[in-house]
DODRENKOL-487689 format. One line per 10 residues: number of its first residue (from 0); for each residue x, y, z of N, C-alpha, C, O, CB. Coordinates in steps of 0.2 Angstrom, whole numbers, always signed. Glycine has a CB too. Example, Ala and Ser with C-alpha at 12.3 -4.5 7.8 and 13.67 -1.06 7.14 Angstrom:
residues 2
0> +66 -28 +39 +62 -22 +39 +66 -16 +39 +71 -17 +42 +57 -22 +45  +64 -11 +35 +68 -5 +36 +64 +0 +39 +67 +6 +40 +70 -3 +29 .
//
This chain:
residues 200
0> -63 -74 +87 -56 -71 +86 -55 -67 +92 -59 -63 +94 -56 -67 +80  -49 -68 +95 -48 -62 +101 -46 -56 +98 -44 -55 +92 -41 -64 +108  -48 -51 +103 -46 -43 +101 -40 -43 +99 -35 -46 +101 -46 -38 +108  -40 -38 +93 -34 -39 +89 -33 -31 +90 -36 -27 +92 -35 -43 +81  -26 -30 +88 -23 -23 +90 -21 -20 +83 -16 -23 +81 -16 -23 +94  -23 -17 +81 -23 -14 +73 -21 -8 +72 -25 -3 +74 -30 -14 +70  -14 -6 +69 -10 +0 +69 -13 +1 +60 -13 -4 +56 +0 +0 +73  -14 +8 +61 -14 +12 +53 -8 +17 +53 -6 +21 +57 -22 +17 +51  -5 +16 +48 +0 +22 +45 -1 +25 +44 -1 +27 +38 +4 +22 +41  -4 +29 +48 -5 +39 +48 -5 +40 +56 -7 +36 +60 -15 +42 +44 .
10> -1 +47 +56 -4 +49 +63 -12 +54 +62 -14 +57 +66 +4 +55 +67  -14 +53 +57 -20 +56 +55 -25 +53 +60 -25 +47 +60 -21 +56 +47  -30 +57 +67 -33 +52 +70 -38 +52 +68 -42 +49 +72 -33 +52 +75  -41 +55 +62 -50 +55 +60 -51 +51 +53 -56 +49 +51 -53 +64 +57  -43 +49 +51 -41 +41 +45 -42 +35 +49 -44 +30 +46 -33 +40 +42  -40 +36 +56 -41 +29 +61 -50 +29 +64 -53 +24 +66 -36 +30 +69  -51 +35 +64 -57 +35 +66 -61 +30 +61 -63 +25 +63 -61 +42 +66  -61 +32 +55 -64 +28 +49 -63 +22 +51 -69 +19 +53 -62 +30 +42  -56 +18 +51 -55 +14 +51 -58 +9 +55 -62 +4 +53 -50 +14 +52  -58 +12 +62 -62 +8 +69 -70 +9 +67 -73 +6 +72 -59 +12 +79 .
20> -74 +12 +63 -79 +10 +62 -79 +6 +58 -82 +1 +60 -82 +12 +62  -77 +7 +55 -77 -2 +49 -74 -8 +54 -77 -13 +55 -68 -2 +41  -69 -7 +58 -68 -12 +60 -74 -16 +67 -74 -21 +70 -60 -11 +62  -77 -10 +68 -82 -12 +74 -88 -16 +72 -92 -17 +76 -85 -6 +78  -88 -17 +63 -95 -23 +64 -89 -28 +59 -92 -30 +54 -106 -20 +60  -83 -29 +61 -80 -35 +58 -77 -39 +62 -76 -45 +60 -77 -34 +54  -75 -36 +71 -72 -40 +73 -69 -36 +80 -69 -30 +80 -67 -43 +67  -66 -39 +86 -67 -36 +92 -60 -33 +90 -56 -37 +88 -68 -41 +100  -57 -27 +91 -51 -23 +87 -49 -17 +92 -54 -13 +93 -53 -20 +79  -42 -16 +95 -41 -10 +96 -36 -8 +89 -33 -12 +85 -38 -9 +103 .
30> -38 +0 +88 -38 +1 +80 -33 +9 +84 -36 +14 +87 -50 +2 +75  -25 +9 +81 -23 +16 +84 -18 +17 +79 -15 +13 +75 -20 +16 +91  -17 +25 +80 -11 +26 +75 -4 +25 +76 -1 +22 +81 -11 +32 +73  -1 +28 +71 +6 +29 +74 +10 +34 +79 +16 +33 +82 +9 +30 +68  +8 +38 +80 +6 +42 +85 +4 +40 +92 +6 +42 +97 +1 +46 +83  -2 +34 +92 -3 +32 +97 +3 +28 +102 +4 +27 +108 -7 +29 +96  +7 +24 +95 +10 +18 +97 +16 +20 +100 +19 +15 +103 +10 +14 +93  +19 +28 +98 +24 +32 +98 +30 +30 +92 +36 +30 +93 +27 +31 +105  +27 +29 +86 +32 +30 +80 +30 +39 +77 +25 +42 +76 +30 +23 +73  +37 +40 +77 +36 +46 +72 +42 +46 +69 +45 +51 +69 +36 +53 +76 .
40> +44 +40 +66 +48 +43 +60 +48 +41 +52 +44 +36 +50 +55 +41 +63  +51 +45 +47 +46 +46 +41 +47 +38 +38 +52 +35 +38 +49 +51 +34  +40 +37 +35 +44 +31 +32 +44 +32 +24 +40 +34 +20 +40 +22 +35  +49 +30 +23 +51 +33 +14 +47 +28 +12 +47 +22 +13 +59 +33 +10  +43 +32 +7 +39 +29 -1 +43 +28 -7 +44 +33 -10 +35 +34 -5  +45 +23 -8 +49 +22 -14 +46 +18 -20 +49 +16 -25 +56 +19 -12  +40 +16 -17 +37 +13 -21 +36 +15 -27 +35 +21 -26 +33 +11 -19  +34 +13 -34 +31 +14 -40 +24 +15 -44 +22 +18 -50 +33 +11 -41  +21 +11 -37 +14 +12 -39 +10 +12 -31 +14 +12 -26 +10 +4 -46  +3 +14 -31 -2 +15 -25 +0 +8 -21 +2 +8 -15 -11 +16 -28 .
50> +0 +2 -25 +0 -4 -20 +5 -5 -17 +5 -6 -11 +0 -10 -23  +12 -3 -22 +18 -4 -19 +18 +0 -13 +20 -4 -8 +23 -4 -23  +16 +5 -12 +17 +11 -8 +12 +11 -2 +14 +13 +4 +16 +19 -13  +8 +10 -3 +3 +5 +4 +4 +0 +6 +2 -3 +12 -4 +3 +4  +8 -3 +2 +12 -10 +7 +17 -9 +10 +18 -12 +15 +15 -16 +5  +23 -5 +9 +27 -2 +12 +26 +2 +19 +30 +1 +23 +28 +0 +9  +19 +6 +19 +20 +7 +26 +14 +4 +30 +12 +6 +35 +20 +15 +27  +12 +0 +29 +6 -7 +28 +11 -10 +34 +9 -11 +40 +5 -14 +18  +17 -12 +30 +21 -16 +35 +25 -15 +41 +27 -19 +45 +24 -19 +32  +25 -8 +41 +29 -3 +45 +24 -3 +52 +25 -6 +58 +29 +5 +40 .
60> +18 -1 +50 +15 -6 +54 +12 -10 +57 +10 -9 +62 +13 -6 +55  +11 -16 +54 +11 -23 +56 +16 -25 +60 +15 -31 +63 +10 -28 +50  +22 -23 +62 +28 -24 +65 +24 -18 +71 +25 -14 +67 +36 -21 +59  +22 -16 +74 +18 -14 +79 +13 -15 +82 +11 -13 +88 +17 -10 +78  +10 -20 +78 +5 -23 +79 +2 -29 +78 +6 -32 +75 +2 -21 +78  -4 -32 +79 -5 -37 +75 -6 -37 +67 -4 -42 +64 -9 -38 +77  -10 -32 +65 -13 -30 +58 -9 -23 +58 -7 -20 +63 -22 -29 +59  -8 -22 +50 -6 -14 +48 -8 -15 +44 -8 -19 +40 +0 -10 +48  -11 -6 +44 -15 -5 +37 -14 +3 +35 -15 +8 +38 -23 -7 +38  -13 +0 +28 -10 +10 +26 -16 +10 +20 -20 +7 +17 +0 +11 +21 .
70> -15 +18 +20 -20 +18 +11 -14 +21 +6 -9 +22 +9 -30 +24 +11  -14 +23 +0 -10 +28 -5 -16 +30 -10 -20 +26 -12 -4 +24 -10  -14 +37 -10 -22 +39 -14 -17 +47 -17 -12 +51 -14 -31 +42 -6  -21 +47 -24 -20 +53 -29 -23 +54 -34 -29 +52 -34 -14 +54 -32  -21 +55 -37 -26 +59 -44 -23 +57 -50 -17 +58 -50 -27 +68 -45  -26 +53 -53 -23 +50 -61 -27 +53 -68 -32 +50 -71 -25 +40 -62  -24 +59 -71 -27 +63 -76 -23 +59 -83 -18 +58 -85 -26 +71 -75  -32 +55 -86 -29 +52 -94 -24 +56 -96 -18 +55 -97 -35 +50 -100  -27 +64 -98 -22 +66 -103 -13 +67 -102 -8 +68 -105 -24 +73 -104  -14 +66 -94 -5 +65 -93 -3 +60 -90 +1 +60 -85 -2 +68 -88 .
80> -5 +52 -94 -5 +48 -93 -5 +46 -87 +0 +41 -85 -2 +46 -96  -8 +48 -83 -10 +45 -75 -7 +49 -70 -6 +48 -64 -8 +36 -73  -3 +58 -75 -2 +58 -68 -4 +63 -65 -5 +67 -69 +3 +58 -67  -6 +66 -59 +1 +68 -55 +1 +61 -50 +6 +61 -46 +1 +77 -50  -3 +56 -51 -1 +49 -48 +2 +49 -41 +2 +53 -36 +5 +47 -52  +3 +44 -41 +8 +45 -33 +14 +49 -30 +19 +49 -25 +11 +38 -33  +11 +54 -35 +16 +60 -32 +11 +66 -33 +13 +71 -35 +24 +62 -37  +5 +63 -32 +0 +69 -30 -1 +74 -27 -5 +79 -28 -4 +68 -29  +3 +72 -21 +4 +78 -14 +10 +83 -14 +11 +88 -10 +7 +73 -6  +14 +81 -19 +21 +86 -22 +20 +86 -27 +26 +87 -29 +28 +85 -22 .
90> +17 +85 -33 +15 +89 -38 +21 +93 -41 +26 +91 -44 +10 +93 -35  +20 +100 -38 +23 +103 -40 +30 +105 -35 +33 +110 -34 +18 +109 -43  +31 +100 -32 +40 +99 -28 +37 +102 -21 +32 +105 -20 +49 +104 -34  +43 +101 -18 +42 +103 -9 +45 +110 -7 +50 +113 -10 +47 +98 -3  +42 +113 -3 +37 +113 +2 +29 +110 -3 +27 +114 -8 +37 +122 +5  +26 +103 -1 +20 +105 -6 +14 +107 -1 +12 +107 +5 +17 +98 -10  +11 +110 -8 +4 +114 -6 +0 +113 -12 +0 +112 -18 +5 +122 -5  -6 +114 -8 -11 +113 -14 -11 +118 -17 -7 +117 -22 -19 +112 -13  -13 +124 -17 -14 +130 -20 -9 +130 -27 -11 +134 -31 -14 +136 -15  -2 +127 -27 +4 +127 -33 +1 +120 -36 -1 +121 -42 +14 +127 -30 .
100> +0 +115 -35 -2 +108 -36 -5 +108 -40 -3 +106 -45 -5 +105 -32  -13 +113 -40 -19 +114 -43 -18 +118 -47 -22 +119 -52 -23 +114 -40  -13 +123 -47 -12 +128 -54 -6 +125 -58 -5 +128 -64 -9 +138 -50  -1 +120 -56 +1 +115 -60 +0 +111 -64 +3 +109 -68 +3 +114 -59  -7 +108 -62 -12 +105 -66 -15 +109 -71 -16 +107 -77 -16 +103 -62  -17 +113 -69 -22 +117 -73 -19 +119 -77 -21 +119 -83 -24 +123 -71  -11 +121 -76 -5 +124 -84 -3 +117 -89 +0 +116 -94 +5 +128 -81  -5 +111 -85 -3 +106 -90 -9 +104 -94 -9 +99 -97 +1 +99 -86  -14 +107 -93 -19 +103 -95 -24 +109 -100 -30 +107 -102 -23 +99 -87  -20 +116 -101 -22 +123 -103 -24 +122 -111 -27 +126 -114 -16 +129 -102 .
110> -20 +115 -115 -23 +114 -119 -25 +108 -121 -25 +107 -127 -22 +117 -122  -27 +103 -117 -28 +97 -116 -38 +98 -118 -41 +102 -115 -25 +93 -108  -41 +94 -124 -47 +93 -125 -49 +86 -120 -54 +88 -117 -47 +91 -133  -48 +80 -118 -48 +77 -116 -47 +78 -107 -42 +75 -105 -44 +75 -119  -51 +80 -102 -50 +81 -96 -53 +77 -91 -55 +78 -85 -52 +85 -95  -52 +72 -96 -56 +64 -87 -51 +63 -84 -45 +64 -86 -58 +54 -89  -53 +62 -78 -48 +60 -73 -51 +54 -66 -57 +53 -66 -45 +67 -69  -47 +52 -62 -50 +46 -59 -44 +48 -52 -37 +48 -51 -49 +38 -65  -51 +51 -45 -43 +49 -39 -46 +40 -38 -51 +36 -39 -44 +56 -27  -40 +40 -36 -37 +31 -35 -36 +32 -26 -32 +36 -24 -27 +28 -41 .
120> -39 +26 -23 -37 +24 -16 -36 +17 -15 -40 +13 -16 -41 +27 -12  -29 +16 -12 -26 +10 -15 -25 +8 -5 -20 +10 -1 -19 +12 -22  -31 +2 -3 -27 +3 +7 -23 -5 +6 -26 -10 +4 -36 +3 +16  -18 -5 +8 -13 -12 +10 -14 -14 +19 -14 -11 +24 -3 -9 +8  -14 -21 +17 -16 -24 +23 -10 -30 +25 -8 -35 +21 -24 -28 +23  -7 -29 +31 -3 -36 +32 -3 -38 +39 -2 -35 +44 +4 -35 +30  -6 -44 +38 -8 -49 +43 -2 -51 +48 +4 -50 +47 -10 -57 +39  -3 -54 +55 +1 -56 +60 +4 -62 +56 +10 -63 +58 -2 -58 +67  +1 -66 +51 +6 -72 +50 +11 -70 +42 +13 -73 +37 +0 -81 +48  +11 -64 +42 +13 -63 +35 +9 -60 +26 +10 -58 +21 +17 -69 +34 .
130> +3 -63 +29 -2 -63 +25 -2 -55 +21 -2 -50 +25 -8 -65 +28  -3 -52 +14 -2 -45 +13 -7 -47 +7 -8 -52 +4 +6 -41 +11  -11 -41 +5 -14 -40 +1 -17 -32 +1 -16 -27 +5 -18 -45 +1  -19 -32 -4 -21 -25 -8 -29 -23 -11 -31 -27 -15 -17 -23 -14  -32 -17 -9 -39 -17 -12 -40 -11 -16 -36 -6 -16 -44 -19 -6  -43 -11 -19 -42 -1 -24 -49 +1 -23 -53 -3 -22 -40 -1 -36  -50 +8 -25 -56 +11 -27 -54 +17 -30 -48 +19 -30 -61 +13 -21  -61 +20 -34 -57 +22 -42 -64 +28 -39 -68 +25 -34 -59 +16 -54  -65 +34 -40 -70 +38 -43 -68 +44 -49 -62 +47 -49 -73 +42 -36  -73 +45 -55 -69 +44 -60 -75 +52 -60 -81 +53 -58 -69 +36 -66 .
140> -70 +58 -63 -71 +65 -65 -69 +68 -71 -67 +65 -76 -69 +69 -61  -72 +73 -68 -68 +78 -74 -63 +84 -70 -64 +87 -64 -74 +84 -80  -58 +85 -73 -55 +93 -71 -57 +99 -75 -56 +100 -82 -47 +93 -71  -60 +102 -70 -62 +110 -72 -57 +114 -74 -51 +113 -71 -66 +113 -67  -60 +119 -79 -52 +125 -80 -53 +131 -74 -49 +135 -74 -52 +131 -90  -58 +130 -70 -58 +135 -63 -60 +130 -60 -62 +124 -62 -64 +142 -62  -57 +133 -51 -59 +131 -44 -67 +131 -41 -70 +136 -41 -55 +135 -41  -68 +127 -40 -78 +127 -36 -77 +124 -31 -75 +119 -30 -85 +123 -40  -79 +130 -24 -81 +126 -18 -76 +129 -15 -71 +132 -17 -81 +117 -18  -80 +127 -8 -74 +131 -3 -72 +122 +4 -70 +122 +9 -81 +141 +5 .
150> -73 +116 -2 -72 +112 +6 -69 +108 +5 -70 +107 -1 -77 +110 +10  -65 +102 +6 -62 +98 +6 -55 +100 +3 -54 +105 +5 -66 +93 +2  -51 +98 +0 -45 +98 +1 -41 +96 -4 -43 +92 -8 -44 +95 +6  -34 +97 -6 -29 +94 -14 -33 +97 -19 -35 +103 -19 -28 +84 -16  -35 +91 -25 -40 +93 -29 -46 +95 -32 -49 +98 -36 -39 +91 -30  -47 +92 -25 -56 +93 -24 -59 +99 -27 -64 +98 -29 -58 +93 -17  -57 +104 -27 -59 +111 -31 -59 +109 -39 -62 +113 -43 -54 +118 -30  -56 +104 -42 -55 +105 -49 -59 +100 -51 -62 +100 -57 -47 +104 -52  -61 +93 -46 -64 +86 -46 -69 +88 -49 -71 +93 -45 -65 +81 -40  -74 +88 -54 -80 +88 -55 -83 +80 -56 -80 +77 -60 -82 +92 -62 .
160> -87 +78 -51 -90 +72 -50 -99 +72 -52 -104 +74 -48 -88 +69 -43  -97 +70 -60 -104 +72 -65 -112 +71 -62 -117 +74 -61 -105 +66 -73  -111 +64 -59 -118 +62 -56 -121 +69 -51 -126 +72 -52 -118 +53 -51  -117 +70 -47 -120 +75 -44 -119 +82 -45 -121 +86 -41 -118 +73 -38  -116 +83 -51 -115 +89 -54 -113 +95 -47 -115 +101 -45 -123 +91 -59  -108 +91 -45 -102 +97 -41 -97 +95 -41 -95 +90 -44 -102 +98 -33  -92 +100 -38 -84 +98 -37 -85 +94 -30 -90 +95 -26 -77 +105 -37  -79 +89 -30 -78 +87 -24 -78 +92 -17 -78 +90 -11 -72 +83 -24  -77 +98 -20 -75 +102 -14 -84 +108 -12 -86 +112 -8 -66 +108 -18  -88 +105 -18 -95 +105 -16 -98 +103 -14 -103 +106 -12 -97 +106 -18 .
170> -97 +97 -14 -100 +92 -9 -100 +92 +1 -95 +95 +4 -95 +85 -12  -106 +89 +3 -106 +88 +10 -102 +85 +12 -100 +81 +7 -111 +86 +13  -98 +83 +17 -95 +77 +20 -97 +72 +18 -95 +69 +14 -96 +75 +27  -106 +70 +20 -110 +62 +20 -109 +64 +14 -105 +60 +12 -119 +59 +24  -110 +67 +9 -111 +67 -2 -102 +64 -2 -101 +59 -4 -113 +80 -9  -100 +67 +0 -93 +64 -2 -90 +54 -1 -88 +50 -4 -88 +70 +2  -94 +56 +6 -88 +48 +10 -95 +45 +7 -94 +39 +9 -85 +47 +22  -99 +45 +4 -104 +40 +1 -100 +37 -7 -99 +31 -8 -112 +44 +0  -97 +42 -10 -95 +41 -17 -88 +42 -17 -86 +42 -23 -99 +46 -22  -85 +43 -14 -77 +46 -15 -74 +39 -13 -76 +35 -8 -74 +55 -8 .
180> -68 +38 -19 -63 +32 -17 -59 +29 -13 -55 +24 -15 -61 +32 -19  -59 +33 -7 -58 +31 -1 -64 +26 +2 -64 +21 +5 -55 +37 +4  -70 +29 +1 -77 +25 +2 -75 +21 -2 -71 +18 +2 -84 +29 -1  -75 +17 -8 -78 +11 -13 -70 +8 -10 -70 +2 -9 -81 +12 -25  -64 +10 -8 -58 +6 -8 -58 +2 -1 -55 -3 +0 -52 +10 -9  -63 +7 +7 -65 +3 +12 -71 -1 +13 -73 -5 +17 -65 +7 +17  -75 +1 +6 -81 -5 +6 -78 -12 +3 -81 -17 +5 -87 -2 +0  -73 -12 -3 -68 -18 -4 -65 -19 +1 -66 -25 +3 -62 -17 -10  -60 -16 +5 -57 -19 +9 -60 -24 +15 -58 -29 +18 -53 -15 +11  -67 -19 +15 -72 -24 +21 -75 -31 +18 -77 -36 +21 -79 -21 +23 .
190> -73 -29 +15 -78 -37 +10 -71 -43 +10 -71 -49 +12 -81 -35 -2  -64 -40 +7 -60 -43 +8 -57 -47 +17 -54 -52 +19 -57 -38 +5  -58 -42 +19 -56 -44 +25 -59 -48 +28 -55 -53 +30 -56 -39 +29  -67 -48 +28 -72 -53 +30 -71 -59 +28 -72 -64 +32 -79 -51 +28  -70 -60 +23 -68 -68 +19 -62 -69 +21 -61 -75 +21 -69 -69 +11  -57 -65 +23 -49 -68 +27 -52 -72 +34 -53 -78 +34 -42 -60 +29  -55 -68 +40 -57 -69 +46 -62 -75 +46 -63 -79 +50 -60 -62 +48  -66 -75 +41 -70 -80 +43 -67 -87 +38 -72 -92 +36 -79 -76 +42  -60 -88 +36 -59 -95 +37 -52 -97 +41 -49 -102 +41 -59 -97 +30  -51 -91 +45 -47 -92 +53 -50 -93 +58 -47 -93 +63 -45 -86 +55 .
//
């Protein structure tokens, strides 16, 4: 396969970082954001679920490049039937912030017995001939009634992730990107991808 040009929907450049190492033992790839390519304008989420909403900006950039690839990631708490869902990042409405996010959770959940929860990372891929598809990763917790940890970011103070008996926000980098659902959803996507490529 010749070098292919692979835009991600994020100007985020340490989300493309990830990316282009995945992509450097799958195939010869320049791997850039939207930032790189010079898009800066928003692209609306109107979608309904993680898939819909990573194909939408999936395709935003495939129109830039050969390959576009997005991800959609939030927190799905059973007792509120999945949510704050794909409206994880506003939560509790705009300007969002974590610090209102996570004390909005915490009041909905003040007398909930039931506190499992699951972040979901959901990355959409669409091919130069039109080709789209979708891959998921689940890591599954509890929410705590206090904050632990001074690191990582959104929820991660509330995530308690039992095997290793920390919050997400107690965890190292390498403890997290080993177990965390952006991990198991780029370990599907690589697997997925590999079996697209190698009957092209």
């Amino acid at each position: 396969m010749d070098k292919i040009k692979i835009v991600v929907a994020t100007h985020n450049a340490h989300k493309a970082k990830e990316i282009k190492a995945l992509f450097s033992k799958l195939c010869q790839s320049d791997v850039l954001t939207l930032s790189d390519v010079g898009y800066d304008e928003d692209i609306i989420e109107d979608g309904k679920t993680f898939e819909e909403n990573a194909l939408i900006k999936a395709r935003v950039a495939a129109n830039l490049g050969d390959i576009g690839i997005a991800d959609d990631s939030g927190l799905c708490v059973d007792a509120l039937g999945g949510a704050p869902g794909i409206y994880s990042a506003r939560y509790a409405g705009e300007p969002s912030n974590d610090e209102k996010n996570n004390a909005k959770l915490l009041d909905a959940l003040k007398n909930a017995d039931n506190r499992c929860a699951a972040f979901v990372s959901v990355i959409g891929c669409v091919l130069s001939d039109g080709t789209e598809f979708t891959v998921r990763g689940e890591c599954r917790g509890m929410i705590l009634q206090n904050m632990r940890g001074e690191g990582g970011f959104g929820y991660d103070p509330l995530f308690y992730y039992e095997p290793l008996k920390k919050t997400f926000a107690e965890l190292s980098e390498d403890e997290k990107n080993a177990v965390s659902h952006r991990a198991c959803a780029m370990k599907n996507f690589a697997e997925k991808f590999k079996e697209i490529i190698q009957k092209n």
